[in-house]
C-alpha positions in Angstrom: 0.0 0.0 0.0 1.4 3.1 -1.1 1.4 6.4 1.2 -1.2 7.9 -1.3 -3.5 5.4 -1.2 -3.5 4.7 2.7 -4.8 8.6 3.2 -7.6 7.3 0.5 -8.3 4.3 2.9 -8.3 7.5 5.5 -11.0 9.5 4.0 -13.2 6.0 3.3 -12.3 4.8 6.8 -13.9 8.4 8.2 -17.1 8.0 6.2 -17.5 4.3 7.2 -17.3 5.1 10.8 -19.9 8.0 9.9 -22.3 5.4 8.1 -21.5 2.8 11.5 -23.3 5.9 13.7 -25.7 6.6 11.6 -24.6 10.6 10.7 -24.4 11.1 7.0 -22.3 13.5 8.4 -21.5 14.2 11.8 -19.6 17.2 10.6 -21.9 19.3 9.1 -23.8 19.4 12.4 -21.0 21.6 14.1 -20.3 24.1 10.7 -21.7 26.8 13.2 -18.6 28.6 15.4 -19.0 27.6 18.9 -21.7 29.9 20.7 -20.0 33.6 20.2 -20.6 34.4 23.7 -18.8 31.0 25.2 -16.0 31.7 22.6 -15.3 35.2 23.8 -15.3 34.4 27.3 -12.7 31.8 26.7 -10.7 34.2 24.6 -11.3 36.7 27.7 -9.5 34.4 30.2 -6.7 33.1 27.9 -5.9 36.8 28.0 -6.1 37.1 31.3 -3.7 34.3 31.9 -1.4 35.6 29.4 -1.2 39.0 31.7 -0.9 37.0 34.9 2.0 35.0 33.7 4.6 37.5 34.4 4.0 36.6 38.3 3.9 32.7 37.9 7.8 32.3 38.7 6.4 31.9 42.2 3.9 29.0 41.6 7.0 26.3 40.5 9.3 27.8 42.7 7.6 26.7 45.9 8.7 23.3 44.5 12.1 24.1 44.8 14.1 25.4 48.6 14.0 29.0 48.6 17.7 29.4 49.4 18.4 27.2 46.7 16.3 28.7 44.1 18.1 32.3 45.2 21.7 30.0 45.0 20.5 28.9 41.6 19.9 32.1 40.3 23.0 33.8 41.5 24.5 30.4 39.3 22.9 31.5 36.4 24.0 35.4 36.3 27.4 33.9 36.7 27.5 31.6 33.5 26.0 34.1 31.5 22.3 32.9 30.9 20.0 35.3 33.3 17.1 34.0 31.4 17.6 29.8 32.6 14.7 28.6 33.8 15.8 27.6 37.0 12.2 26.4 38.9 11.7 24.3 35.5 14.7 22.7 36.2 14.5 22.1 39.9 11.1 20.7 39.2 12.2 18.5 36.4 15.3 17.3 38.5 13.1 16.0 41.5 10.9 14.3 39.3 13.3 13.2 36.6 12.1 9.4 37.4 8.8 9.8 36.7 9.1 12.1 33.3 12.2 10.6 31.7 11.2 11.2 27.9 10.6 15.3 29.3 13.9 15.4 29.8 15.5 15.3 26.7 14.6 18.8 25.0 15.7 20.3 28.4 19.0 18.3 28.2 19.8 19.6 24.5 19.4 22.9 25.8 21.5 22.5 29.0 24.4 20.9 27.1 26.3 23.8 27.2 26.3 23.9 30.7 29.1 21.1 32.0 31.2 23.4 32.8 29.1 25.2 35.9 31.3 22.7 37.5 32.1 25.2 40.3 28.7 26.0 41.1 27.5 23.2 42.6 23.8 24.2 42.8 22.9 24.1 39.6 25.5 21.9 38.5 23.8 18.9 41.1 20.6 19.4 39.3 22.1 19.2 36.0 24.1 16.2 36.7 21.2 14.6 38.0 19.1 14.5 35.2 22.1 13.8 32.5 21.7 10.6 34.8 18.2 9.8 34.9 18.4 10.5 30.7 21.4 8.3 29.8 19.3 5.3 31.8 16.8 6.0 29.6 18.4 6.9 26.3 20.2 3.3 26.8 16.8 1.9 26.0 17.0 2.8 22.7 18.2 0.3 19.6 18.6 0.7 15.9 17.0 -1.9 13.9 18.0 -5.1 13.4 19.1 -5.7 9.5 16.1 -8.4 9.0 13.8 -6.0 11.2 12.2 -3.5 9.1 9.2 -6.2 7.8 8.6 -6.9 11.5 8.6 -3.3 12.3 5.8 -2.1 9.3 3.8 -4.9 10.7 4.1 -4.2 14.2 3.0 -0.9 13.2 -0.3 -2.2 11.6 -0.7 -4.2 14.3 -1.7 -1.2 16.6 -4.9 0.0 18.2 -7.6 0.7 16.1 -6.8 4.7 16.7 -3.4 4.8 16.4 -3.9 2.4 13.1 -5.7 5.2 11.2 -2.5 6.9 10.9 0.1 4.3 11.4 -1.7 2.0 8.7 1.2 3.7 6.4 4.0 1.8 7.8 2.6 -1.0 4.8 4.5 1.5 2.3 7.7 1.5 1.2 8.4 5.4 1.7 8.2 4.3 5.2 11.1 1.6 5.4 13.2 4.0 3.4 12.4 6.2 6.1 13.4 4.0 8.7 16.8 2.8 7.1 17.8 7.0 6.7 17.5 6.9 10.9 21.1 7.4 12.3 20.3 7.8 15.9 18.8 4.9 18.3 15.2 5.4 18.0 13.6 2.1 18.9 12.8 1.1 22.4 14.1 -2.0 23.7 11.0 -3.3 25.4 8.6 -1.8 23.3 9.2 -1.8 19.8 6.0 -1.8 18.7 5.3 1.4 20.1 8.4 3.1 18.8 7.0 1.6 15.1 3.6 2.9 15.5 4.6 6.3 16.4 7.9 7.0 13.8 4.9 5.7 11.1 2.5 8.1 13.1 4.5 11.2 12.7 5.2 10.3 8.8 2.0 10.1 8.1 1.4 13.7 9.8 3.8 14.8 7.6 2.5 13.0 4.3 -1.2 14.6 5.8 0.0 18.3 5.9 1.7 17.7 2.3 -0.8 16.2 0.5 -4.4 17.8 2.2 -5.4 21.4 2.4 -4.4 23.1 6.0 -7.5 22.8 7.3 -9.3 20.0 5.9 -11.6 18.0 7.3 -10.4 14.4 7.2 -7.0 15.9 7.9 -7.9 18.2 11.3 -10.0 15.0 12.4 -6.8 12.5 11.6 -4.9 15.3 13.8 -7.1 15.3 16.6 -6.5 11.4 16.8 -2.6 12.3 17.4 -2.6 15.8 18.9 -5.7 15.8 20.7 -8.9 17.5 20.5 -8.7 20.9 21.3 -12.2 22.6 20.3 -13.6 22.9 23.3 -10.7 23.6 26.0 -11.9 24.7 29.0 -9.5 26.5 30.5 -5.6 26.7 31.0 -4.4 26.0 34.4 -1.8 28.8 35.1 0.6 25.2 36.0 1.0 24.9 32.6 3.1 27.5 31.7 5.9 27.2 34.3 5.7 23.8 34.7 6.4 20.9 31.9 5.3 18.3 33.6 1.7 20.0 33.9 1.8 21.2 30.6 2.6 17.6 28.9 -0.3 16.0 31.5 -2.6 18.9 30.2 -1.7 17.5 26.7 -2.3 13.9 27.4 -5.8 15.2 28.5 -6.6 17.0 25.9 -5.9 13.5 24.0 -2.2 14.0 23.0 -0.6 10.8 22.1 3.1 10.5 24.0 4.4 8.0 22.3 5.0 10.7 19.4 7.8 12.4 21.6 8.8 9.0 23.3 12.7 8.9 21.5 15.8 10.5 22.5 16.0 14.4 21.0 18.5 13.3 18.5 16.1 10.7 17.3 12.9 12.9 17.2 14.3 15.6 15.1 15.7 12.9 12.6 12.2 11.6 12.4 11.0 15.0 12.1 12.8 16.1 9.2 12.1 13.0 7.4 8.2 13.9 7.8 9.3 17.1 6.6 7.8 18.9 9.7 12.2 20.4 10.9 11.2 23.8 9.9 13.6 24.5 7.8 13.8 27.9 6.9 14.1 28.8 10.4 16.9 26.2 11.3 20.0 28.4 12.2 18.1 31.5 12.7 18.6 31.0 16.7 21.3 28.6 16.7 23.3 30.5 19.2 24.8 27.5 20.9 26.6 30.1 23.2 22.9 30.9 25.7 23.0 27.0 26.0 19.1 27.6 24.9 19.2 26.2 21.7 15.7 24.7 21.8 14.0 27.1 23.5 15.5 30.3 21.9 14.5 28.5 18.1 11.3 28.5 19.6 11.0 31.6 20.3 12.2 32.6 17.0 9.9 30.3 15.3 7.1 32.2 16.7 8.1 35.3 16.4 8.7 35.0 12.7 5.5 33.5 12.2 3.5 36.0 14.1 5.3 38.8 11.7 4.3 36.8 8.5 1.0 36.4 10.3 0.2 39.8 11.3 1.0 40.8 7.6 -1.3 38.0 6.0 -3.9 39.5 8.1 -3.4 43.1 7.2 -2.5 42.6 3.4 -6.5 40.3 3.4 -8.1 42.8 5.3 -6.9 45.6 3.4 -8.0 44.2 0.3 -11.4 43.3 1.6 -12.3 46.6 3.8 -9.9 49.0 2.8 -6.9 50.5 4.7 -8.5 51.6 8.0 -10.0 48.3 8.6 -8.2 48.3 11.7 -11.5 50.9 13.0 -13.9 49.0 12.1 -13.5 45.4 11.4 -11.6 44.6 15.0 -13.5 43.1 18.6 -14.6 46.2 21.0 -11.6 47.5 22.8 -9.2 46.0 20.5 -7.7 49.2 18.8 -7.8 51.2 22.0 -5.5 48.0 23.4 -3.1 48.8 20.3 -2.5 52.0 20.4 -1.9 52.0 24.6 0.4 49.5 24.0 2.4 51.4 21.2 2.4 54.5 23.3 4.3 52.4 26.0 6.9 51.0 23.5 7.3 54.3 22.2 7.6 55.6 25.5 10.2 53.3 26.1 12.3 54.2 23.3 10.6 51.3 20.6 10.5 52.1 16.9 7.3 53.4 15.3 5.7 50.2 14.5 1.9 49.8 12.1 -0.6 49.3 15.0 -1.5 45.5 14.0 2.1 44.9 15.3 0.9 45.2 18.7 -1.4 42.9 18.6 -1.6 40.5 21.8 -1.4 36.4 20.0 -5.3 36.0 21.3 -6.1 38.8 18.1 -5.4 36.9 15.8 -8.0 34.5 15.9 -10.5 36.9 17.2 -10.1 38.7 13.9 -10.2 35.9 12.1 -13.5 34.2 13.9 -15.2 37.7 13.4 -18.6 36.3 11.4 -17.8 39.6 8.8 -14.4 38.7 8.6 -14.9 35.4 8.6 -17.4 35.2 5.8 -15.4 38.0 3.2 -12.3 36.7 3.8 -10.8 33.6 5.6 -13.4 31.1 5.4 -12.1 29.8 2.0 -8.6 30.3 3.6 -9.2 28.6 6.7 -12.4 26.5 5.9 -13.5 25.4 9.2 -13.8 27.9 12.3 -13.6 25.3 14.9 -9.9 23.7 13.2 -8.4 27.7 13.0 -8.9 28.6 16.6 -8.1 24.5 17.9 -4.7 25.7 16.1 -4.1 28.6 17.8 -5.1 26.6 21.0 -2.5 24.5 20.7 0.2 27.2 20.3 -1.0 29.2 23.2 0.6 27.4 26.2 4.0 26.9 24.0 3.2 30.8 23.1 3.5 31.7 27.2 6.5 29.3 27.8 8.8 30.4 25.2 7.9 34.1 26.1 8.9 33.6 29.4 12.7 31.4 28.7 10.5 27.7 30.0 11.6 24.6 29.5 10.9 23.2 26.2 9.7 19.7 25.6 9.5 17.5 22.5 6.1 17.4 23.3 6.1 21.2 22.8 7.8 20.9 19.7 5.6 18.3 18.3 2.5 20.3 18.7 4.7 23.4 17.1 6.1 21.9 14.5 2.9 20.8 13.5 0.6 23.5 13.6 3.3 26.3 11.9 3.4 23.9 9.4 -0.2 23.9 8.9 -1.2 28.0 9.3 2.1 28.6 7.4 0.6 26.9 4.4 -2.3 28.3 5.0 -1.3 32.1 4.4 1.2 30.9 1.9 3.9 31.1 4.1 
């Protein structure tokens, strides 16, 4: 079965599942946007949170001795890197035995740090966790030579879920995939697992290539991998200062970790094979020197997309309503919010920037989701209201962390890798 014609067997397998409930098409019955009232006040406290984040340092530092935390910080003036999340680090230390796959995007962007030798604070943390993570990236094997057949069954083999995608392993793209992996990716005692999800994330990738953004069968195939994220609740604060939370929130929402279970070396070569690494922004932030290598690409990922973003918005908007759009096509309070936040960057000595530029991320999708907006100018972009904003969902609590110099899983990555992928070819990016 070739990759094209297992996302065929995709779309049939979606409508026979339809036809088994008895919904010609189960769908069609949510086209509406979520009750505008509901979706607002959900908007209302994600931007609430986001203002209340600059105080959470306190929340994950409680987990960590006050003297120590103080020591810590003293440490990480000293080696240069003000910015370390040092709670993160605390907390992933002391519970390095019962997150072991969180540890490894941390690790990459602490292994500059062996030689904070002399201050033993920081360093004892540090030390512990390289620990705990050689332990556990000793669990990890390359293939035997007579292996691969075993593996592309073992990874049709898997639960009826987890099959929809990983049904692709019966191609060959996918053993010529798993013969171009350098780095130990399969785990000892479960190497079944470590089939299903490398075939998983290919078939993400062969998804985003082949489908439109925002499809349907493509957002639902998502939702079986990343979760479903249309009707999130609310964000615990926990989540942003904390990466264990934040991949236990993800887990809830229906995220499936044996996407991110490999060693960092592993994940990003399976990455770029699904054609999900990025590219273009690759050595924009690869300042191995802050010993944040992870976590500052991150943040550079996001901040070029946001640009290209804000752009796409204003360039559609201008066409559709003219050039002050801005006055009358934005959510109450939204332009007064823009131009008192240019006022303080230009207060503070900030360049002259176009108002949209100060834009909060929450905007974004409020713009979009506007039923004006939405009708005369992204719904043929976006297709589905409901798919846009789950997006942005899922970039939000990455959005916060990376803001604010968190730790940054593979977890984090997946879900951002992923869904700048998806907008980016959305707007054309």
């Amino acid at each position: 079965m070739s990759i094209d014609d297992y996302m065929k067997r995709m779309l049939a397998d979606n409508a026979a599942l339809q036809r088994a409930a008895g919904v010609a098409d189960p769908l069609e019955q949510h086209r509406s946007l979520l009750d505008a009232i509901n979706m607002q006040d959900r908007l209302s406290e994600i931007d609430c949170v986001s203002r209340q984040i600059a105080g959470l340092g306190a929340i994950d530092r409680a987990l960590v001795d006050a003297a120590k935390v103080a020591a810590l910080i003293d440490t990480a003036r000293l080696i240069g890197t003000p910015n370390l999340d040092i709670a993160g680090i605390g907390a992933l230390a002391a519970g390095a035995g019962d997150h072991l796959k969180l540890l490894a995007g941390p690790l990459d962007d602490l292994r500059k740090f062996s030689a904070a030798g002399d201050h033993a604070s920081v360093h004892a943390d540090i030390l512990s966790m390289k620990g705990a993570y050689a332990g556990y990236a000793d669990r990890f094997r390359m293939p035997f030579h007579d292996e691969m057949d075993r593996l592309t069954k073992a990874a049709l083999a898997a639960d009826p879920l987890a099959a929809h995608l990983a049904d692709v392993a019966a191609g060959g793209d996918l053993a010529t995939a798993m013969k171009s992996m350098h780095s130990p990716w399969l785990l000892n005692d479960h190497v079944a697992q470590s089939a299903r999800a490398f075939a998983e994330i290919q078939a993400i990738g062969h998804g985003l290539r082949t489908f439109a953004p925002f499809d349907t069968a493509l957002s639902d195939a998502l939702r079986r991998s990343l979760g479903d994220w249309r009707d999130v609740p609310t964000f615990p604060p926990s989540i942003f200062d904390n990466a264990v939370a934040r991949s236990e929130f993800y887990v809830a929402r229906g995220f499936n970790p044996d996407l991110t279970e490999f060693t960092a070396e592993a994940f990003d070569e399976t990455i770029a094979l699904a054609g999900l690494d990025a590219g273009e922004y690759s050595n924009a932030a690869d300042d191995e020197e802050t010993g944040l290598v992870r976590t500052n690409r991150a943040h550079d990922r996001l901040q070029r997309f946001e640009r290209r973003l804000r752009a796409f918005i204003d360039r559609m908007m201008t066409a559709e309503f003219g050039v002050d759009w801005i006055k009358h096509q934005t959510p109450p309070g939204m332009l007064d919010s823009w131009k008192n936040a240019k006022q303080a960057a230009l207060a503070r000595g900030g360049e002259d920037e176009p108002l949209i530029a100060y834009a909060d991320f929450t905007d974004y999708i409020k713009i979009i989701e506007r039923n004006d907006n939405w009708k005369r100018v992204f719904a043929p972009i976006f297709n589905r209201r409901e798919s846009v904003q789950e997006s942005f969902f899922r970039l939000f609590p990455i959005r916060i962390s990376v803001a604010h110099a968190r730790i940054i899983t593979l977890d984090d990555e997946m879900y951002l890798r992923v869904e700048l992928h998806r907008i980016g070819k959305a707007i054309g990016d």
